[in-house]
N, C-alpha and C positions, 0 to 999 in steps of 0.2 A: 557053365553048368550051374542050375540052381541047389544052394545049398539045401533046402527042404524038399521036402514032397519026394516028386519022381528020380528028383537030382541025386544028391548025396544021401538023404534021408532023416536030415537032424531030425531032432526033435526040439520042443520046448528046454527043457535041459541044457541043450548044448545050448541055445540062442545064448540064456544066461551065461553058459560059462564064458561063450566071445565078447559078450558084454562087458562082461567084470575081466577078462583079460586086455580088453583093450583098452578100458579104463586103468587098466593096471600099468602095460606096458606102453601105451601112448598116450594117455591122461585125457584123451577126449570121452564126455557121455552122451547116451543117447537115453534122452528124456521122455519123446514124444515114442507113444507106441508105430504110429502113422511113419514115424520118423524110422525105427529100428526096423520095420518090417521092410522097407527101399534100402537098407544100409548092408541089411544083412540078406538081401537076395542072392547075393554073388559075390567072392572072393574081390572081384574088381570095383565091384557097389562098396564092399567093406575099404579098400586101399583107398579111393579115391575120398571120402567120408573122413577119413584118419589122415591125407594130405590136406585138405580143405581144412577141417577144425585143426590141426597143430600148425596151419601158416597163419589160420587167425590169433591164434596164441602168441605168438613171436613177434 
């Protein structure tokens, strides 16, 4: 289910807050706008985003 729009409903708002939470809670950032808006389409776009940057990290 997509988290914007028809899906869950975010808003710009929440986008930041998942931003700065998962920079917070899993240290990876999302730079590129191009970039956050494929990251943050879907709960699974987001997991899969945060195992890719924190196994490049290790």
């Amino acid at each position: 289910m997509p988290l914007f729009g028809e899906g869950l409903g975010l808003d710009s708002i929440d986008a930041l807050e998942l931003v700065v939470l998962m920079e917070k809670y899993h240290g990876v950032k999302i730079t590129d706008e191009t970039v956050g808006r494929k990251v943050l389409s879907s709960i699974n776009t987001m997991a899969e985003f945060i195992l890719e940057e924190t196994a490049k990290n290790k």
